[in-house]
N, C-alpha and C positions, 0 to 999 in steps of 0.2 A: 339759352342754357343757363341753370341756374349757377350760383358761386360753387355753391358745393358738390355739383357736376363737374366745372373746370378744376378743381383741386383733384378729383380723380385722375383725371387725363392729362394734368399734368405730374402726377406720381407715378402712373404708367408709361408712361413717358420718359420717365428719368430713371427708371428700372432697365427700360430697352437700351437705354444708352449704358447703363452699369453692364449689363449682359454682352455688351460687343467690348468695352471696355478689357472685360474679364477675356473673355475667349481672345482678342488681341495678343493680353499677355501670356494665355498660356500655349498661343499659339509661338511667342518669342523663345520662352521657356524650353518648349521640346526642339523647337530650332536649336537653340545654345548648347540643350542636352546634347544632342547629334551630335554637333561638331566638337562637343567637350569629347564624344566618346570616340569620334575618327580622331582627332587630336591625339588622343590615348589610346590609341589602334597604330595611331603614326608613331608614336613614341614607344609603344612597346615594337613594333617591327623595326623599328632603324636600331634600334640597342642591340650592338651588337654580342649578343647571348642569345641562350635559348630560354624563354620563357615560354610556359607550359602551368594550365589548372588542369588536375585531375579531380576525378570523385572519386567516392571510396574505395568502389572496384578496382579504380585506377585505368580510368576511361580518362583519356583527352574530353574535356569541356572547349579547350583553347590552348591554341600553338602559333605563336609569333613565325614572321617567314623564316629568320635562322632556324629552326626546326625544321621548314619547308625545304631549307636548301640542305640541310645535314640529312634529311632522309631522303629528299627527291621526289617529294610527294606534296600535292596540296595540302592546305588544311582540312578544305571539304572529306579529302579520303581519310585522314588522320581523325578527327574528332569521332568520337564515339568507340574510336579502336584503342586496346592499351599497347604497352610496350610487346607484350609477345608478337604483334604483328607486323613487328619492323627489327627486334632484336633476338639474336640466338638465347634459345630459354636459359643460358647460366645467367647473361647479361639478365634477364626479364625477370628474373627471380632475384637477382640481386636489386634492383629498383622496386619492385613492392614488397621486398623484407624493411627496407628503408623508407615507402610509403605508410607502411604499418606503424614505426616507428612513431612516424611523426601524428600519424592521428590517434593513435592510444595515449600518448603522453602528455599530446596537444602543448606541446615546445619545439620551437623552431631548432635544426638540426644542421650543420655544417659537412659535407662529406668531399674532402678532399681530393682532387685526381681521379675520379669516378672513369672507372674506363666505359669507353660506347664504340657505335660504328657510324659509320656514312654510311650513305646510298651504295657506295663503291667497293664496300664493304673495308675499308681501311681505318685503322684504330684510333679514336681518338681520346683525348680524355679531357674531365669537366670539372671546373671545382662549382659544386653544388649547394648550394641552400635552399631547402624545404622549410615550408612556413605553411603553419596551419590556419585556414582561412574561418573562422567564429562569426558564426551569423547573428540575429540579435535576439537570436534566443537562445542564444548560447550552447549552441550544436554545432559540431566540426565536420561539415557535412563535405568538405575539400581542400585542397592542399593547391599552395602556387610553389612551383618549382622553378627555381634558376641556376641556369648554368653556366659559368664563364669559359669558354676552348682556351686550357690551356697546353693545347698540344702543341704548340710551336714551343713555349717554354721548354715541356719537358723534354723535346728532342733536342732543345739547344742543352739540359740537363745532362741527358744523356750522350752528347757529343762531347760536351764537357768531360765526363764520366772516364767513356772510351780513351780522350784525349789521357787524363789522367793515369787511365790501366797502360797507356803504350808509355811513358811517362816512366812509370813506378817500373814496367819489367826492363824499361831500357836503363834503368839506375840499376836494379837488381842484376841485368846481365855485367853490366859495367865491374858490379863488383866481383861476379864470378869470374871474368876474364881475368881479373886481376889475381885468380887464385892459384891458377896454373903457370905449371912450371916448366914444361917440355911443348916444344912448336909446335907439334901434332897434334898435341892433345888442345894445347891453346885452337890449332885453325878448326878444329871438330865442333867445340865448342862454340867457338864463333857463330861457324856455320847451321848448328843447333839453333840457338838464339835466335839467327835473323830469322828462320824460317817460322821459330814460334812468333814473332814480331808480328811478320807479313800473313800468318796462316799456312804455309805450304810447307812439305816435305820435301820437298824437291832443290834441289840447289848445288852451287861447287864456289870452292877459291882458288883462282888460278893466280900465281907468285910470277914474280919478272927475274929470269934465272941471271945466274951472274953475269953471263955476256952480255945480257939485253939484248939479245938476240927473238925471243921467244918466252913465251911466257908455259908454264905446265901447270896443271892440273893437281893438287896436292891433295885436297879432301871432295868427295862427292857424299851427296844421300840423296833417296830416293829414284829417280830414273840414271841420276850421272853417277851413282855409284859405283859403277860397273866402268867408267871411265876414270879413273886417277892414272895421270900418268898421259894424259891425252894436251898434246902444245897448239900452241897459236904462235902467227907471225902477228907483226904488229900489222895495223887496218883490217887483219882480217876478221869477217864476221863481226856477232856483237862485243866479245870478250877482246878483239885485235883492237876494235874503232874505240873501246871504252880507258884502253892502255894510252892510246897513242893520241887522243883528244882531252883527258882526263877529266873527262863530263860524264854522269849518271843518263843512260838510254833506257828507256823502258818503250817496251812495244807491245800493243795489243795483240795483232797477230803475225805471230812469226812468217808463217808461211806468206802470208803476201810481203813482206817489208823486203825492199830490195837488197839492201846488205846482208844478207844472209848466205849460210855455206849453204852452197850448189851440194855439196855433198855430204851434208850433216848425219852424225851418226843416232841421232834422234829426231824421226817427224812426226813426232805427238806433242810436241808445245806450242801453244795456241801465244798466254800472254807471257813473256820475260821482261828480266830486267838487270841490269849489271850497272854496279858501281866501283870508284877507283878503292884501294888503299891506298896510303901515302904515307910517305917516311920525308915528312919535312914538305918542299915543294914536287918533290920527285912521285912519281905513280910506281909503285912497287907490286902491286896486283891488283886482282881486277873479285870481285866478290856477287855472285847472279844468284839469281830466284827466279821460279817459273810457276805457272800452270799448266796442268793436263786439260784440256778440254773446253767447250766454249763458255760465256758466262762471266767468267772471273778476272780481272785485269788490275793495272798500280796502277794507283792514282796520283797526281800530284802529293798529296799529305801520306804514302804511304812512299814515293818517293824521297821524298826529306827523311822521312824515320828510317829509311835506312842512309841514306848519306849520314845521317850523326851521328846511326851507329856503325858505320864504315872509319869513322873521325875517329871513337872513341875506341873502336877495334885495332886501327893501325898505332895508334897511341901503345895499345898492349902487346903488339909486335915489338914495336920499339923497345922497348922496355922487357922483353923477354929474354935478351940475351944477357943485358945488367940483371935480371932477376935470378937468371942461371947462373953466372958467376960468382952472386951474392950467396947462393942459395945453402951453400954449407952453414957459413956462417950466421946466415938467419934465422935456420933452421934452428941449429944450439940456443941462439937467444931464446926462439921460440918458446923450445923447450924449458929453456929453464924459468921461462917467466910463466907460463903456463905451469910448472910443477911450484912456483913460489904463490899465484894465484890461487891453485889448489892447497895449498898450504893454511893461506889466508880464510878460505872459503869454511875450511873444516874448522878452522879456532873459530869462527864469527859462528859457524852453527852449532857447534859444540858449547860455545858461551850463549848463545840465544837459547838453548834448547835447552839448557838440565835448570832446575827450579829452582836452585840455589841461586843467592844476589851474589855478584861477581865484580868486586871494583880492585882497579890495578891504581897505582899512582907512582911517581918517578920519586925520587930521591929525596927531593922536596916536600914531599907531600902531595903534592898536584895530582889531579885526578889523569887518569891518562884514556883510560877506559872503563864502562860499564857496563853491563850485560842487561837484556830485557828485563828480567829479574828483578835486578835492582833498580831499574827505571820505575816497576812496577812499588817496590818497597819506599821507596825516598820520592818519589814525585817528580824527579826530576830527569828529563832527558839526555842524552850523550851529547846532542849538542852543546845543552847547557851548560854542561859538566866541566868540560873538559878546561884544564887549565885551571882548575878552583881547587881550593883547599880543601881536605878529604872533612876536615872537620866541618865547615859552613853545610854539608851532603847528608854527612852520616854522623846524626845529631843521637846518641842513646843514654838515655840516665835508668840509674837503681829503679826497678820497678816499685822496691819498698819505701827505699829514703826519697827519692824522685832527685837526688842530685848528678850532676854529668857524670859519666863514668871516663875513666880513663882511656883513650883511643889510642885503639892495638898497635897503631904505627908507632906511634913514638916506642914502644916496649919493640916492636920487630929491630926497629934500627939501630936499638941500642943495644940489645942483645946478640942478635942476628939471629935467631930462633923463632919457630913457632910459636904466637902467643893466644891464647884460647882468651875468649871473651868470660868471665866468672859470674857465676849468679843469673837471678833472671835481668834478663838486659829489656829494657823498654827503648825499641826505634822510634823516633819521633818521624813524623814525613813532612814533606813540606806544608800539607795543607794542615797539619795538625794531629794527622791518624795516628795513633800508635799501636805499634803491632809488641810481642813477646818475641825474640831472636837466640839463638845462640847462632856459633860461629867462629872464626877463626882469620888471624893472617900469618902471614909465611912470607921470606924475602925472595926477592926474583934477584940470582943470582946471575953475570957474562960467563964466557967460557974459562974465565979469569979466576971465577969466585966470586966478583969483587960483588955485592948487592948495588944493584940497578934503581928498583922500586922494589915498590911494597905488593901484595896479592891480598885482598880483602874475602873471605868469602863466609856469606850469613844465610842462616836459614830462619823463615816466617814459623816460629811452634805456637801461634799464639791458639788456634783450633786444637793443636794437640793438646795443649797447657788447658785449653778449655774442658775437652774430653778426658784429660786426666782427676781435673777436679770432680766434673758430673761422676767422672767414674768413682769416683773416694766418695762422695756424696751419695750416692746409689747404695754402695759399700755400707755407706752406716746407716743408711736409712733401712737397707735389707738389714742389717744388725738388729735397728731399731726393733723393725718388723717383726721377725723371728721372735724376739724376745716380748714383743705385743700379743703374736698370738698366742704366746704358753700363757702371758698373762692371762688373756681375756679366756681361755680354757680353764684353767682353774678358777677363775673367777666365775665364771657361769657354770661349774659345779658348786663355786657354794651359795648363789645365787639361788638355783634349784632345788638347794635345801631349803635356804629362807622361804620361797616363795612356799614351798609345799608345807612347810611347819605353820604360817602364817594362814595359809587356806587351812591349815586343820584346828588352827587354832581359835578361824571364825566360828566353825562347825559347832564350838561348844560355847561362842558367848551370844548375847540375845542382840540383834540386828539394830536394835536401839538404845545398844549400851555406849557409853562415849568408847569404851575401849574397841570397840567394835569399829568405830570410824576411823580412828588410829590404826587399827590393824589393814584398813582399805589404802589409808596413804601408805604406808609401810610400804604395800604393795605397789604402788604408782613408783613410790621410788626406787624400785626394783627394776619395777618395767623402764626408767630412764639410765638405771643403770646396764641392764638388755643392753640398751640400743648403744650406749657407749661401749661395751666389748663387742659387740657388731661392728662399730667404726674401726675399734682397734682389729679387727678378724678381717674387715675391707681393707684396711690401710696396711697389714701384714702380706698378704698374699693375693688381695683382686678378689677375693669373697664368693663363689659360684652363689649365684641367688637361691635358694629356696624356697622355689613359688608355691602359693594359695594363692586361688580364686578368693577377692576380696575388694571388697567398695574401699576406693581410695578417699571417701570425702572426709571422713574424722581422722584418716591419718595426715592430710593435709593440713589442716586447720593445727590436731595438735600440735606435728613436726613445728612450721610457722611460729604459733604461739611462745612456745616453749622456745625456740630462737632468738626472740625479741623480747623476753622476760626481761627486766633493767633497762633498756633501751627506751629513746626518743622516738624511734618512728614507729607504728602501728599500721596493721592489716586490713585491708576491705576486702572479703570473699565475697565473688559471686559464682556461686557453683549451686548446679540444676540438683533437685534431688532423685531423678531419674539418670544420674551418671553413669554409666555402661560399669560392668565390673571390670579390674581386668589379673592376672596373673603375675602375683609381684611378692617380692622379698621386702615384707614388710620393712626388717630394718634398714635394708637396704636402701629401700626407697624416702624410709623417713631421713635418712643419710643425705640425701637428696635433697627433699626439701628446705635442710638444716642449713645444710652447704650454700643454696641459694640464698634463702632468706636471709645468711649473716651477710654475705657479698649485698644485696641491695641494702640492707642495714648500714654496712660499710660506707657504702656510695652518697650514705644521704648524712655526714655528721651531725649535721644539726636536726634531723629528725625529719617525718615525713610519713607518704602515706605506699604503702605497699600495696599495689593491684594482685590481686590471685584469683586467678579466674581460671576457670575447667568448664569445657562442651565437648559432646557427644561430634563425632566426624566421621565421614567416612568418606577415603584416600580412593582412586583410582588408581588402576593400574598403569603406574608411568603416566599418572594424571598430572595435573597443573603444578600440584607441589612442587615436584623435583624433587622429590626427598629421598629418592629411591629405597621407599617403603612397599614392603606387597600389598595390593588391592583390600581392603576390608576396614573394620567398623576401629577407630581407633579412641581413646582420650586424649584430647588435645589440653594443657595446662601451659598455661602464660604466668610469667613471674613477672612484673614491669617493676621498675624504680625512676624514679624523676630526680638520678645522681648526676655526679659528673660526667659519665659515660666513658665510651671507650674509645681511645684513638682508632682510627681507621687500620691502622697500618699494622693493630695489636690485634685486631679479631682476628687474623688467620691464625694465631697460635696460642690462643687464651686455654684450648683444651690439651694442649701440651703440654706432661711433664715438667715443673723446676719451673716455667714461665710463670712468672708473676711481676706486678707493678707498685707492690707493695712493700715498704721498707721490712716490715718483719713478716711474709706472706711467704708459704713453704713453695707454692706453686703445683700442690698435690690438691687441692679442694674441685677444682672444676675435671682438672683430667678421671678423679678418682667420680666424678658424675658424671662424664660424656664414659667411661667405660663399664660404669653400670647400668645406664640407661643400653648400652651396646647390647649388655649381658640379655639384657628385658628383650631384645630384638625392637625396639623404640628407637628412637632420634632425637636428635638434640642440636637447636640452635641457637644464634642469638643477632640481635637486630643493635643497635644503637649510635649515638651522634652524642660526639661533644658537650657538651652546657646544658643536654636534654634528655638524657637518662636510658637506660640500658634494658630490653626484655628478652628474656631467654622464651625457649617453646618446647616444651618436651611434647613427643605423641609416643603413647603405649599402648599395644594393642589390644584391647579390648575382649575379652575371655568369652566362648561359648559355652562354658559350663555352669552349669548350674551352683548359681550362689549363694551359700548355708551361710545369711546371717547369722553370727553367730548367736545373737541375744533370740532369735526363734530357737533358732536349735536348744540351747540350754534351757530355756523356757520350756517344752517340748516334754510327755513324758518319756524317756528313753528305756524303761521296764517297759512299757505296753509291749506285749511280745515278746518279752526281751529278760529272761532270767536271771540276773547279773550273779544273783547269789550261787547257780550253777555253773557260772564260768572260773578258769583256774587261766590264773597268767602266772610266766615266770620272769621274773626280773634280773638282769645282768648287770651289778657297775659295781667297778673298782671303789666307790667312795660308799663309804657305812653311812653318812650322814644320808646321803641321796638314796641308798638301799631302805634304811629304815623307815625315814618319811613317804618313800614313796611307796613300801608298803602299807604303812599304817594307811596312806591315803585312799589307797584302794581295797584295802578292808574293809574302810568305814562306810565308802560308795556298794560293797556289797560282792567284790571280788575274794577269792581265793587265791593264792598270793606264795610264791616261793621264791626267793632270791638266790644268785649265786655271785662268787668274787669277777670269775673272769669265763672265759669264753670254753676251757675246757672244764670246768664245773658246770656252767649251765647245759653241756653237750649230755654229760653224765647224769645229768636231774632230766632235762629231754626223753632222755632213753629210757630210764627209769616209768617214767609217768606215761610213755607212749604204750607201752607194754603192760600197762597197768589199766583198768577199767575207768581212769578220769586222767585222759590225757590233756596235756595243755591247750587254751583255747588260744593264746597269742603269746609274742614273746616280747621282752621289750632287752634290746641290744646297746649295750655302750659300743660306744663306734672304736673307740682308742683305750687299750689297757695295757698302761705302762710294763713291762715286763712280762706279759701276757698276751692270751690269744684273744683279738679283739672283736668287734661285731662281725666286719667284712668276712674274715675267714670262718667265724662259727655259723654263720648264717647257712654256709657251704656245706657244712655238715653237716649243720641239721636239715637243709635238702636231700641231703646223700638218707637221712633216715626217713625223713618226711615229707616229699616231695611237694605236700601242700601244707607245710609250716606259714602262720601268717606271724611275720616278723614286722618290729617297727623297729626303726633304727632313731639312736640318739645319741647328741655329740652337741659340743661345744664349738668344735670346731666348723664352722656352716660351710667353710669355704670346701671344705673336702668334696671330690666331685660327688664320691658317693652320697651325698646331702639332697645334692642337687638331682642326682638320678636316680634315686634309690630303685628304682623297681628294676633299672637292669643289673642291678648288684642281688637281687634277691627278694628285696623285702619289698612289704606291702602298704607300711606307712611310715612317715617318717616325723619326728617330734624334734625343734632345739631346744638345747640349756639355754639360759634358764625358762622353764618352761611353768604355767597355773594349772592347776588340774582341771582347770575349764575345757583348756589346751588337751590335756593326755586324756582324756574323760572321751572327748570327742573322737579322738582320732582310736580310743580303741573300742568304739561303737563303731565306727567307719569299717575297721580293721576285720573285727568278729564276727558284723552284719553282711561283712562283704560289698559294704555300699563304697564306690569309685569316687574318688576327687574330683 
């Protein structure tokens, strides 16, 4: 054979010997497996517990013997079956509500005292832990169950328990025994007690009469009740041998036990039992209990529990005839310490209970008592207190000067008179609180006269002192108010003039005269003056809005701008030019903006940049918001600032009244915006953090009506079809200034035009012109005339003539609700002071044409 032939045969060679090699070891391998896995077969069945795999059904995979031997049953018969086949389905349902548990949560679970049964059906219980068993692909496809028998504990628990309850009612009868006063009622009671002790009703106490001759029958219940009064000689029966031996007998069954009466006048007790009473070494009676019937018997431990309460019963005999003797005498103490305890009872709740602070002190000054009250005022407890000087307690100084004030005591005891606390008094407490008090002290007089101590008593006004101010403050600010609206009402009458002499005044000069651009700002400055008697007409009375359908994006921008005029920080708008319209009081709303933009102006001193941002939304019903807005298309505007922000603890109340964080800040800017944004049926909230800046969010809802730009509209020819020169309107207002301009105004646009003073002159030119061949085509109404009949009532009347009068009403006043509602007052369109005849131009095409807002 060649070399390179033997090099094969011997590589094949050494392959056969690798191949027995291998098979060797893995024939070692599952040997060791084996006995690893009886090893661990051996060790889960000697553990004394039940161990138990379920699958998810809650099928047995595996049951250790303790399982075997708790159910009686192999494992062969067990695996594959769940607990309903060995447990009452409350049990079986209680274990796979607890198998669920542990494989949905896939966390192991501890369940305490798990009640079960044996084979035998006898109860036992388990402390349990379920453990989810994760394969390695990470699926809970079964659970291992363990269970420790702790039913020997818990019976030795509950032995314990029992022992306890006989324990607690044998102290408790001990102390009723001790509560009676007459021997009758003492041996009744007795007799009561043992039987509830022992369980039965059944029972008697037979006493050792004076001769000792015989012993009688004094209380029976149950079957011996009908025996009182029935003797014994001494040995005889069980009540004779119990006298005369003075050992405790208890017999299972009566009828066979040899000492028993030949002639017994009951033979229905199965188990008895009698024990002695004793007075000293001496047996003074004899005290039994029984059963009816078979089953029930005394057992040693129920023996004892009545020997101790035989011990503690004859104790109360003893003691019955000294408690009878005493018993007069007792009895008065009783009482009178009971009526001084009630005594006691009524001042201590009488002092805990009324809201007044209550401090007493002795002669000294020393505190002697305090009342909750005042624990609550001063900081300090009645423990504390007492024995301290009134002054170290009840520390008050000048709420003005802040110096100590004089304490009432020393004035009580030098006087002897009530001394009232004067001025506003500031309580200081221990921890530093100070409250506003008034108050008073008084001396505590003996039956002498003589003054004992001192009576301190103070009351907390510091909320009242508070509501007293808001309330003065409120007061002037409605002053203020009141006297803002009359303003801004006259003011926006002679606003109305300007503006309409100013528009007539463009009329006649040429578009690109400089005087011509003069007369445009004139007019801007009109319009900023608008919107501040708007502020004053919201900040008088709450402003009812006056809505138009109207694109918020230029009143935004302007409002903003025009905010931050002088200022360091500047605006970034991002707003869509497809913005939804939506239904707003213009000045209202520019109110709004104002209000905001100066607060993040505020926030940023050194300047910054102002986020303003506005998108199109639309809210769910009871969607994600939470804003409890109704379902539909809203404008959402974001105000952001990168200021100081706002404490936490300040956002719940930044839209409240008088709250503010600012040295000179009225606390009227934001409440007077979360109740206008209300009025809009919109929302308003706000987001912010400390050192990182503050954003509000308003949403307004979003208008369905069709929106008359107004720069188309006025663009627009409004004569195409449209006669103007054959229309007649009559104008009503108390002011000649506003009468004349705004006639010549709509002269010159092409109306016919009659004016009247007040509401019963424009009734009488009404009538006039109705009954004439060119009745009125519209009316235009002052809302308010001083000493006159104003628009609301003439409107009335001229319905009563006209039933289809188309009236527009106008006022300075916008809050008026009629502004706000005009069409259920009567009228058809509604115009405020001061108003551009852009303004009234429009609304009485609206008004004539009968075209809806």
């Amino acid at each position: 054979m060649r070399d390179e032939d033997k090099s094969r045969e011997q590589l094949l060679e050494e392959l056969r010997g690798l191949r027995k090699r291998m098979a060797s070891e893995l024939e070692d391998l599952h040997r060791k497996a084996q006995e690893q896995a009886k090893f661990l077969r051996l060790i889960i069945d000697t553990v004394p517990a039940v161990i138990v795999i379920k699958d998810r059904e809650g099928r047995f995979l595996l049951a250790n013997k303790y399982l075997e031997q708790m159910r009686g049953t192999p494992e062969a018969e067990i695996l594959g079956k769940d607990d309903y086949a060995f447990l009452p389905a409350e049990l079986a349902d209680r274990y796979r509500q607890t198998d669920r548990e542990v494989l949905e949560t896939r966390q192991s679970r501890f369940y305490p005292e798990e009640p079960s049964r044996d084979h035998k059906g006898n109860r036992r219980y388990l402390d349990i832990t379920k453990i989810p068993l994760i394969d390695a692909d990470g699926q809970c496809s079964s659970i291992l169950a363990v269970g420790v028998d702790v039913t020997e504990r818990k019976q030795a628990e509950e032995k314990m328990r029992q022992q306890n309850e006989y324990l607690t009612a044998l102290h408790e009868t001990t102390l009723a025994l001790m509560n009676h006063l007459e021997l009758d009622d003492l041996l009744e009671t007795i007799l009561a007690r043992a039987g509830a002790l022992l369980g039965t009703t059944h029972g008697y106490i037979h006493l050792v009469e004076p001769g000792e001759t015989e012993t009688v029958m004094r209380v029976g219940m149950g079957a011996y009740s009908n025996l009182v009064g029935y003797r014994h000689k001494p040995g005889e029966g069980l009540i004779g041998k119990v006298w005369q031996t003075g050992q405790p007998i208890a017999v299972s069954d009566y009828h066979a036990w040899p000492g028993r009466l030949l002639k017994s006048p009951i033979d229905a007790f199965r188990a008895v039992i009698g024990v002695p009473l004793r007075s000293g070494p001496k047996v003074v009676g004899v005290i039994g209990l029984a059963h009816i019937g078979e089953g029930r018997t005394f057992g040693d431990e129920e023996i004892a529990l009545l020997s101790r309460f035989a011990e503690l019963a004859s104790i109360a005999l003893d003691n019955a005839r000294l408690y009878t003797s005493a018993q007069q005498e007792l009895a008065e103490r009783k009482r009178a310490e009971e009526a001084l305890a009630a005594e006691k009872e009524r001042l201590a709740v009488t002092l805990s209970s009324i809201g007044d602070g209550v401090i007493t002190t002795d002669i000294e000054g020393k505190i002697v008592l305090i009342n909750n009250a005042a624990e609550k005022l001063t900081g300090w407890t009645q423990e504390e207190v007492i024995n301290k000087p009134l002054h170290e307690v009840f520390q008050i100084v000048h709420e003005g000067t802040r110096q100590p004030c004089e304490n009432p005591l020393e004035k009580v005891l030098q006087t002897g008179r009530v001394a009232n606390l004067t001025g506003p008094i500031t309580l200081v407490g221990r921890d530093g609180t100070e409250r506003i008090i008034t108050g008073s002290g008084a001396p505590i007089q003996d039956k002498g006269g003589h003054i004992i101590g001192v009576v301190l008593v103070f009351r907390d006004i510091t909320e009242k002192q508070k509501i007293e101010e808001e309330r003065l403050k409120a007061s002037k600010l409605e002053s203020v108010g009141i006297l803002a609206g009359g303003i801004a009402h006259d003011f926006n009458n002679i606003l109305t003039a300007i503006l309409m002499n100013l528009s007539l005044a463009k009329m006649y000069i040429n578009a690109e005269d400089e005087a011509f651009k003069r007369l445009i700002e004139a007019e801007k400055a009109c319009q900023r003056a608008r919107d501040l008697t708007q502020q004053l007409l919201t900040f008088s009375k709450g402003g009812a809005p006056v809505k138009k359908t109207a694109s918020i994006i230029e009143l935004i921008k302007d409002s903003a701008n025009f905010a931050l005029r002088g200022s360091k920080a500047r605006c970034e708008f991002s707003i869509p030019e497809d913005l939804w319209p939506v239904e707003i009081d213009q000045g209202q709303m520019s109110q709004v903006i104002h209000n905001l933009i100066i607060n993040a102006q505020q926030a940023m001193p050194e300047g910054g940049t102002i986020h303003v941002q506005a998108e199109n939304q639309v809210v769910e019903e009871g969607g994600e918001l939470g804003l409890g807005l109704r379902g539909g298309g809203y404008v959402k505007l974001s105000i952001a600032d990168t200021g100081l922000g706002i404490a936490e603890e300040h956002l719940p109340k930044i839209f409240d009244p008088y709250f503010t964080t600012k040295q000179r800040g009225s606390g009227l800017g934001l409440a007077t915006t979360y109740s206008i944004i209300k009025r809009h049926e919109g929302y308003i909230r706000v987001e912010s953090r400390l050192g990182e800046g503050t954003t509000f969010y308003i949403y307004l809802p979003a208008s369905e009506k069709q929106l008359l730009i107004q720069k188309g509209l006025l663009g627009r020819d409004l004569g195409a079809g449209f006669k103007v020169g054959q229309r007649r309107i009559l104008i009503m207002d108390d002011e000649d200034s506003i009468r004349d301009a705004v006639s010549q105004m709509l002269r010159y646009i092409g109306y016919e035009v009659e004016s009247a003073r007040d509401g019963a002159e424009a009734i009488e030119l009404y009538k006039r012109a109705q009954g004439s061949e060119r009745p009125f085509d519209a009316v235009i109404l002052d809302l308010t005339i001083p000493g006159g009949m104003g628009g609301k009532e003439a409107v009335q009347k001229l319905r009563e003539i006209d039933s289809q009068v188309k009236a527009i009403v106008s006022s300075g006043y916008s809050h008026d609700p009629v502004m706000a509602d005009f069409k259920q007052y009567g009228f058809c369109g509604v115009v405020v002071k001061p108003y551009k005849i852009e303004e009234l131009r429009e609304v009485l095409y609206n008004v004539v044409r009968g075209v809806r807002d």
